[in-house]
C-alpha positions, 0 to 999 in steps of 0.5 A: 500500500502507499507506494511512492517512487522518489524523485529520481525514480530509483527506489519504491517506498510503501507500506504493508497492510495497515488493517489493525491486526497487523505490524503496519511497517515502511518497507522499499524497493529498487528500481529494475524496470516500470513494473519490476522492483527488487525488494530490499526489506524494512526502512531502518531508522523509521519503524516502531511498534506503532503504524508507521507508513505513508512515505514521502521524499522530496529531490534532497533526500528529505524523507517524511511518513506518519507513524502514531508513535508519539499521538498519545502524548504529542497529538503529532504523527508526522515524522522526518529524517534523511534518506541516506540510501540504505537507512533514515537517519535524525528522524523528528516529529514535526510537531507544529505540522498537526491541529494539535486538537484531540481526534483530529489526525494527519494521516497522509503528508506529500513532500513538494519535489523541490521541498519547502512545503508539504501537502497533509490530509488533516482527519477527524477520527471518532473511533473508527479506521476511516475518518469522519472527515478529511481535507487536504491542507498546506505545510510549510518549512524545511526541517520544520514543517508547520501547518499554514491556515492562511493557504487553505484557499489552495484547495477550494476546489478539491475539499468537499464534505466527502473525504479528501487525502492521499495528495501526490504532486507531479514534479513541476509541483502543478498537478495533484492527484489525490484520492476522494470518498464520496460515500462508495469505494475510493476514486483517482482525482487530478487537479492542475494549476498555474503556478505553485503559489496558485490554487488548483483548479476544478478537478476531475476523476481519472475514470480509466482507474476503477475498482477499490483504488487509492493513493496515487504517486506520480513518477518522473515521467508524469505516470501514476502508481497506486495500490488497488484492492482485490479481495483481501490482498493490495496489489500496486499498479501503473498507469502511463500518462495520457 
């Protein structure tokens, strides 16, 4: 699940299932061609005992994921260290990344390409594994990433009552996609815009890709991985861009 291809399109990182019976994990892979990746094991420096998943990296090697460890005490799930290529080193909880309000949770973060700001899926859980709202939102800093209200704007046109998360950007940082519920099985978005200052515009579902699917990330060349559900089991996928 949670696949995402770094910047340079070299290594796969995701996560293992992330139903409450098992040890959700970060794990990555190595690029062999589009659909064949050599498996390398578990990130080192990132896991916990806790759920640790939903990888992003930005083109410096910065890399960011959710892991639970901290939420009882800290209300923060955002977590950020170096890739060095084989490990993370100096992981950190952005604390100031989160609402910092009891049940209100993030869940997905994307890493801009360039770095200096991350998109965040900002949910309100009431108890159970899907939450009762989601909405994308806006991140800003380096190694310091903290959560901007003022940019909520940004995402007029993709917010709805229906749950908004999982943003993925293109690597000129102007196209989004992004998973949406709207009371059925999760569905494949895409939004553009004109600079990366501006807001998206009216996004549309990228009907080719149906089924159970979510969380799509782009690739350099501007196609789309994301995981599909089929029975019990998540497979990952590709689609070329058109």
């Amino acid at each position: 699940m949670e696949a995402f291809l770094s910047r340079d399109g070299r290594t796969l990182f995701f996560n293992n299932s992330n139903a409450p019976t098992e040890q959700t994990d970060l794990h990555w892979a190595a690029y062999i061609d589009d659909l064949h990746f050599a498996y390398r094991g578990p990130v080192a420096g990132a896991n916990s005992s806790a759920l640790d998943g939903v990888p992003t990296m930005d083109s410096n090697g910065r890399l960011c994921f959710v892991s639970t460890r901290d939420y009882a005490t800290s209300l923060a799930t955002l977590h950020c260290g170096h890739w060095t290529g084989a490990d993370v080193t100096g992981v950190t909880l952005q604390t100031r990344a989160a609402p910092l309000i009891p049940g209100r949770l993030v869940f997905d973060i994307e890493l801009a390409p360039a770095g200096g700001y991350a998109i965040i899926a900002d949910g309100r859980f009431t108890g159970g594994p899907v939450p009762a709202a989601a909405d994308l939102r806006l991140a800003r800093g380096g190694h310091d990433l903290a959560l901007d209200p003022a940019a909520d704007g940004l995402f007029a046109n993709i917010n709805t009552p229906a749950l908004e998360y999982a943003a993925s950007l293109s690597a000129d940082g102007l196209t989004l996609c992004f998973t949406r519920i709207d009371g059925g099985a999760p569905t494949l978005w895409i939004a553009e815009r004109s600079d990366e200052s501006a807001a998206f515009g009216q996004p549309r579902r990228l009907a080719s890709i149906t089924g159970f699917v979510e969380a799509g990330a782009f690739t350099p060349d501007g196609s789309l991985y994301f995981h599909k559900r089929e029975g019990a089991r998540h497979t990952l996928w590709r689609a070329a861009p058109d």
